[in-house]
N, C-alpha and C positions, 0 to 999 in steps of 0.2 A: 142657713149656711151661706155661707160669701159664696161671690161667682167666680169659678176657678179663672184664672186668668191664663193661667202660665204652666205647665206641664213637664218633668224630668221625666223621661221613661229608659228605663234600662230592661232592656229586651234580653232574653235567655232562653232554652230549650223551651221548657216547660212554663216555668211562672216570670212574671213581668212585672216590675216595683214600680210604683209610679208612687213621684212628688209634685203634690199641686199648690201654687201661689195662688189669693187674690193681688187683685191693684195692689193693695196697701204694702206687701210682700211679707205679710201674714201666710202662716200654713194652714191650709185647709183639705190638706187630701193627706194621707199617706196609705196607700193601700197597694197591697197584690192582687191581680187577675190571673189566672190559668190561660192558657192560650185561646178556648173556648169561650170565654167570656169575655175577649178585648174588645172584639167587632160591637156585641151587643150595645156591651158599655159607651163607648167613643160613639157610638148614632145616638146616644140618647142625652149626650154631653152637649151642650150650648158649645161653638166653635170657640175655638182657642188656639192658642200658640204650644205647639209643643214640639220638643227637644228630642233628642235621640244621639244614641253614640252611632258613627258611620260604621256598615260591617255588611256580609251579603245578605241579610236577611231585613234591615232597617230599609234596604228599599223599598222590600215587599210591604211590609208594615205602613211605610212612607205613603204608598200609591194605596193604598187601603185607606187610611187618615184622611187623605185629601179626598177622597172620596166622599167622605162622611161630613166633609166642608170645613176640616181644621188646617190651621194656617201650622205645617211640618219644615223643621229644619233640622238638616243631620251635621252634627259638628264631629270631626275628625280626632279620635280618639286622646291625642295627644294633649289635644289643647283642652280636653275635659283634667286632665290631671291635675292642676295649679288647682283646682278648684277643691279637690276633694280633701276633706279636715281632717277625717279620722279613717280607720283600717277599712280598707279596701273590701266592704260588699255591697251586694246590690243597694241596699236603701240607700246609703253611703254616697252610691254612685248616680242613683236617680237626680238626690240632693243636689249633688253637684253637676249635673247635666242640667237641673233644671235653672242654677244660680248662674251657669255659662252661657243658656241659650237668650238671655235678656240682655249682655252687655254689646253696647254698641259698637266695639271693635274686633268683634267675632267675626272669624272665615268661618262657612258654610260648604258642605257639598251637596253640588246638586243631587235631584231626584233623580235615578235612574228609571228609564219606560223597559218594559219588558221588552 
């Protein structure tokens, strides 16, 4: 398997979509986690770059991430839009989280500290 590079995650109650890039911008992830199985997952993941829609809970997930040594950036809901091709669900949205969080003239919001 390629080495994820790049990460979309679209966080929800219960299950979490994630879209992983390598370099090449090649797909090499598509999968759901339960909320039980994110932590595990992301420690056992070589660091990466990964995306998130801004909302109260991506902080929490944010200060979790960074913990685990992934380089998190929460993009502001709005500017994920342009990006999304087809109807509106989570794969959908990961996809395009994850094709907004690598363009170089993206606004970012900070991490919030508890």
């Amino acid at each position: 398997m390629d080495k994820i590079t790049t990460i979309g995650l679209d966080i929800a109650k219960n299950v979490f979509q994630l879209h992983g890039i390598a370099a090449d911008g090649q797909i090499v992830l598509r999968k759901s986690l339960r909320r039980g199985q994110m932590q595990p997952f992301f420690e056992k993941l070589a660091p990466c770059l990964i995306g998130m829609e801004a909302c109260a809970t991506a902080h929490h997930w944010a200060r979790t991430l960074i913990a685990a040594g992934h380089d998190v950036r929460l993009i502001p809901p709005s500017y994920i839009k342009p990006y999304l091709r087809r109807q509106k669900n989570d794969a959908a949205d990961a996809a395009a989280i994850c094709e907004a969080v690598t363009r170089p003239s993206m606004r970012f919001v900070p991490v919030k500290s508890e």
